[in-house]
N, C-alpha and C positions, 0 to 999 in steps of 0.2 A: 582645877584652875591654878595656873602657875601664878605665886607669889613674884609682884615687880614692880620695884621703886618707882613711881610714877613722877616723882617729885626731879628723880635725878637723871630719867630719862628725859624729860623738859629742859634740864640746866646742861647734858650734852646737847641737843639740839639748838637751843641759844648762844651758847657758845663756838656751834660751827658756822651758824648763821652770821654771826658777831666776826667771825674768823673772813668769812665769805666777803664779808662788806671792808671790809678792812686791805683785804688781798688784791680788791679790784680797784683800790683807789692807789692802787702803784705806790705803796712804801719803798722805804729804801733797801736795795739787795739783801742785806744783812738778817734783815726786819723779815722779808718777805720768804728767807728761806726758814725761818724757824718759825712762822706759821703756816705756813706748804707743809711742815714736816706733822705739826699739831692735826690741820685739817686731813692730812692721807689717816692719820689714826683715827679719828673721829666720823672719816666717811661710810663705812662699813656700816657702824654703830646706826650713826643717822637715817641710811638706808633703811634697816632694818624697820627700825622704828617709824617710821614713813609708812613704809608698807602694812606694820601692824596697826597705824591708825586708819588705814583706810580702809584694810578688812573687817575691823570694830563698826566702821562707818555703814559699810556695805552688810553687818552684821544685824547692826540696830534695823537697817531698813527692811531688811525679810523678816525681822521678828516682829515687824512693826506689822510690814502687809501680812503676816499670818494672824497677827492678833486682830485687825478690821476684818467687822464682818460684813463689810460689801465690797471687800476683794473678790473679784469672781472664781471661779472654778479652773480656768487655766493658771492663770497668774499664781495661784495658791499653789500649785500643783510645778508649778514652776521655781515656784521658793523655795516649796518643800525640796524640792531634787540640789536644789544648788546650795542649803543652811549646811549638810553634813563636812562640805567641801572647806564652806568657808571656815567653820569650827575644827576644821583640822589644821588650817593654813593659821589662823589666830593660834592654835597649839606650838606651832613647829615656829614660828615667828617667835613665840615666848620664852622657850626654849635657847631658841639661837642669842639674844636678847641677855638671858642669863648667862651665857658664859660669856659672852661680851661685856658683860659689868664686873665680874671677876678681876680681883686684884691682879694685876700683871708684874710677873716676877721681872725686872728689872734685863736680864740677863739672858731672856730669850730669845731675843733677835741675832745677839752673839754667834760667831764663829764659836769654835770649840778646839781645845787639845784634846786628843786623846789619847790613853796611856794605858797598855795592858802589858803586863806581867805575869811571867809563868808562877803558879804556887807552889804545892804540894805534887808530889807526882812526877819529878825528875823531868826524863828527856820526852814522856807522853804528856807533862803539863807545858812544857816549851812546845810542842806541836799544837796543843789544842789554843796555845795564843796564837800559833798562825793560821790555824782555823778562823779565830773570832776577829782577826783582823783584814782577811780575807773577805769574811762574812760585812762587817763593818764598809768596807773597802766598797764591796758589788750594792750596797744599801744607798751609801751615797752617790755612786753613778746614778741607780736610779730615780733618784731625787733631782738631779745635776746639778753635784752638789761637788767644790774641787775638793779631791783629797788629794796629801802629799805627806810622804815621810820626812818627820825629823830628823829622828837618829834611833838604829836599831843595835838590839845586840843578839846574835846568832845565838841558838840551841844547839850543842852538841853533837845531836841527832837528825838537828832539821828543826824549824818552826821557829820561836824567839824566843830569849829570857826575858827580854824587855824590849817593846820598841814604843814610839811615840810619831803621832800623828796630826798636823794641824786639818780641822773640815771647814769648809767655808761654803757657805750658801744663805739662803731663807729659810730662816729658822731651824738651825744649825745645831743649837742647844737645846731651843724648845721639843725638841723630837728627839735626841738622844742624852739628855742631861739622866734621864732615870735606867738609864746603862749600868751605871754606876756601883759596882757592890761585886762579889766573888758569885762568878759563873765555873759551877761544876760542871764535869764531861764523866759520863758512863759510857764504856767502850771495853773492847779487847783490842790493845795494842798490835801491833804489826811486827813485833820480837815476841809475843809470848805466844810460845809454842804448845801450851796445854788448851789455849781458848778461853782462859779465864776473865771475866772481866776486872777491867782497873777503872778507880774512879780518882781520877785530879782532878785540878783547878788550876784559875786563871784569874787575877784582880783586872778588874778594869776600871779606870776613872776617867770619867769625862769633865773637863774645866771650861765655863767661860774664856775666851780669850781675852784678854783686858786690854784696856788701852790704858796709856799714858795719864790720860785723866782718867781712869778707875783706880788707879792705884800710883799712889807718890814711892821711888825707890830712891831716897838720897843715897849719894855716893858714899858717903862716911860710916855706910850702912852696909856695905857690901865689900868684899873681898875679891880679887878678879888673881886667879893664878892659871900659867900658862906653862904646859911642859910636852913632853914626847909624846907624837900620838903611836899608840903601840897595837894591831892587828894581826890576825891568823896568818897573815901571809908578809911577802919583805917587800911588798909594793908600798906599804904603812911605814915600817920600822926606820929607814932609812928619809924618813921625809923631815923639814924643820918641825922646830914647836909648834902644834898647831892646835892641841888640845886644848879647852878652857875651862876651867871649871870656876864657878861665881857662888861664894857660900854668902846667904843673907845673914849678917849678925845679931839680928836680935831674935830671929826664928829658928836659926841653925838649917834653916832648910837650904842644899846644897845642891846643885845642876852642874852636870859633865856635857858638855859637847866634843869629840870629836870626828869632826870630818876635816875634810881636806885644808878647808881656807879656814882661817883663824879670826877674818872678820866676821863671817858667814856665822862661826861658830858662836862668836861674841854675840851677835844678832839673835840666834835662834835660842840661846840660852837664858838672856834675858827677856825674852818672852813667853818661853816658858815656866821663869822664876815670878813674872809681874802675874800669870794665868793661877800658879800655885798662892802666891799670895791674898789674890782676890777673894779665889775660893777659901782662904783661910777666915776672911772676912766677912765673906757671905756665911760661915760656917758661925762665928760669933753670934754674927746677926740674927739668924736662924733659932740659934740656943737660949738666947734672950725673948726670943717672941714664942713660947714653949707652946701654945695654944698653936701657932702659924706650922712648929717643927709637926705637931701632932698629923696635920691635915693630908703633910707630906706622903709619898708613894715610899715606902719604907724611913725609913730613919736618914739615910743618906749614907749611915756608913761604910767605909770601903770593906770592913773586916762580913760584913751581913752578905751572906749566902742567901742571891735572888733569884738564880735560875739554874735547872738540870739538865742538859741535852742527854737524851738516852738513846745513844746509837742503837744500841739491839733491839727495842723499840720502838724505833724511828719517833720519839715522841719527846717533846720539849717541854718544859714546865717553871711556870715566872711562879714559886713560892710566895711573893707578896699579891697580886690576886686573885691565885690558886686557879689559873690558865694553863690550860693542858691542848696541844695541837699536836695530832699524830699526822706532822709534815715535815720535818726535821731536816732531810733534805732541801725541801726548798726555801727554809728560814736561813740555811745554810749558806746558801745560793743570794742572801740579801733581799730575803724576802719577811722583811720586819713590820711590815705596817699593820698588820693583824695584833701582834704584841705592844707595838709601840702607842697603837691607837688607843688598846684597852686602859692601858696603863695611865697614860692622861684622860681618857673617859672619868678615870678612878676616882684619878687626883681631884680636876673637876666637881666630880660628884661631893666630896670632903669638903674641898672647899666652901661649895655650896650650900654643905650641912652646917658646915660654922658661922656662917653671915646672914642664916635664916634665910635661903631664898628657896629652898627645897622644895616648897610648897606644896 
């Protein structure tokens, strides 16, 4: 029997009800959209709960007709077939129920940047970031999720040193926030002429996108310099200032845009500096509640080695919950939801174990 706040499932229920009556007596716009926004959160929940009181309801009454002994013999026989059903549907209700009570991280409904970098491994770790962003890339089409390039910066060989990416969809971060950390690649390069295998990396960070109110940037805080944007080719070199680069002064954290337009640049750089700062934020916050860091899908840090793609093995493997899938290829191909699933299954679970609801 799963463990479940009876008390708090009552006062969401009351309060959507309270929402309901409130909604239909025509408040004013203002009023009415920031409880439309409360009740879309709460209707799930309420569902749920509706339907587990009715199968409690329809539960008590077969256990009832099987406890009377002038129930007749069909009617029993009847009960008996349909109790197993209903005590699974009471199971899977309790269940759903529990992770619905789960503290909800703030940040999940967010857009996200994403930011991968080549590591260790030279011109075969620039290639395998355009593997994982590639990979990234085919994961959010199939979600229909928009991706689009920020600003890249070419590998020598092919692939990137670094590029950055904004994703926007439903639930954008909630599904890819535990990306996050150094993704090794096992392979034999395509220069090495013995067969040997190489193993690099590649950091990936995934950032809430923030908005304006998640994060205050005063101007007396920041530095805005503009100079030559300078490229492999003289299609660049000869263009005006168009570069920007915006260093934050009390963080030292610093953002380069160049592309073409200089406002464009100005734009996409201060939201990538407002995305880095949040996560700076959430990063305190996190460190402060050490119990909340514990519960986490690893640590969060970017330096923490969390997954192995083993080409010659066709076999992949998430080190933090020791998930192994000999698919490699089609995890490749943006086929993450097997990974991605577990991994918040995980988190979930932890969480679950710290607020006592595990039952």
């Amino acid at each position: 029997m799963v463990n479940l706040p009876r008390d708090r499932m009552d006062q969401v229920v009351k309060r959507f009800e309270m929402l309901e009556a409130q909604m239909s007596a025509g408040p004013a716009p203002d009023a009415y959209v920031k409880m439309a926004s409360e009740y879309a959160e709460l209707q799930e929940m309420v569902a749920k709960v509706r339907e587990l009181r009715s199968a409690e309801h329809e539960q008590a009454d077969l256990e009832a007709m099987l406890a009377d002994k002038g129930t007749d013999a069909e009617m029993r026989a009847l009960a008996e077939a349909d109790l197993p059903g209903v005590e699974e549907r009471i199971e899977a209700l309790q269940k759903d129920i529990q992770i619905l009570l789960l503290p909800k991280d703030a940040a999940d409904d967010k857009n996200a940047i994403l930011e991968i970098r080549a590591g260790t491994g030279g011109d075969e770790a620039a290639l395998f970031a355009g593997d994982l962003f590639r990979m990234y890339e085919r994961y959010a089409a199939e979600r229909g999720w928009r991706f689009e390039t920020v600003s890249a910066s070419d590998g020598d060989a092919g692939g990137f040193k670094e590029i950055i990416a904004t994703v926007s969809g439903k639930g954008v971060f909630a599904h890819l926030k535990f990306e996050s950390g150094v993704h090794r690649v096992q392979r034999v390069p395509a220069t090495e002429a013995s067969g040997r295998i190489h193993t690099s990396a590649a950091t990936v960070a995934v950032l809430p996108e923030a908005e304006e109110v998640d994060i205050e940037i005063r101007a007396e805080d920041i530095r805005i310099d503009t100079m030559r944007a300078s490229g492999s080719g003289g299609q660049h070199v000869n263009t005006t200032d168009s570069a920007v680069r915006i260093t934050h002064l009390p963080t030292g954290i610093m953002v380069v845009q160049a592309e073409k337009s200089q406002h464009q640049n100005r734009a996409k750089a201060m939201q990538i500096l407002r995305a880095r700062l949040y996560d700076l934020e959430r990063g305190k916050a996190d460190e402060e509640r050490s119990e909340s860091r514990k519960s986490q899908v690893g640590s969060g840090d970017r330096s923490e080695r969390i997954r192995t793609y083993n080409f010659p093995q066709g076999r992949v493997t998430d080190h933090r919950i020791n998930l192994t899938l000999y698919k490699l290829d089609r995890v490749m191909m943006g086929e993450l939801d097997e990974i991605v699933g577990a991994l918040i299954a995980d988190h979930q679970s932890k969480l679950l174990a710290d607020i006592g609801l595990d039952g």
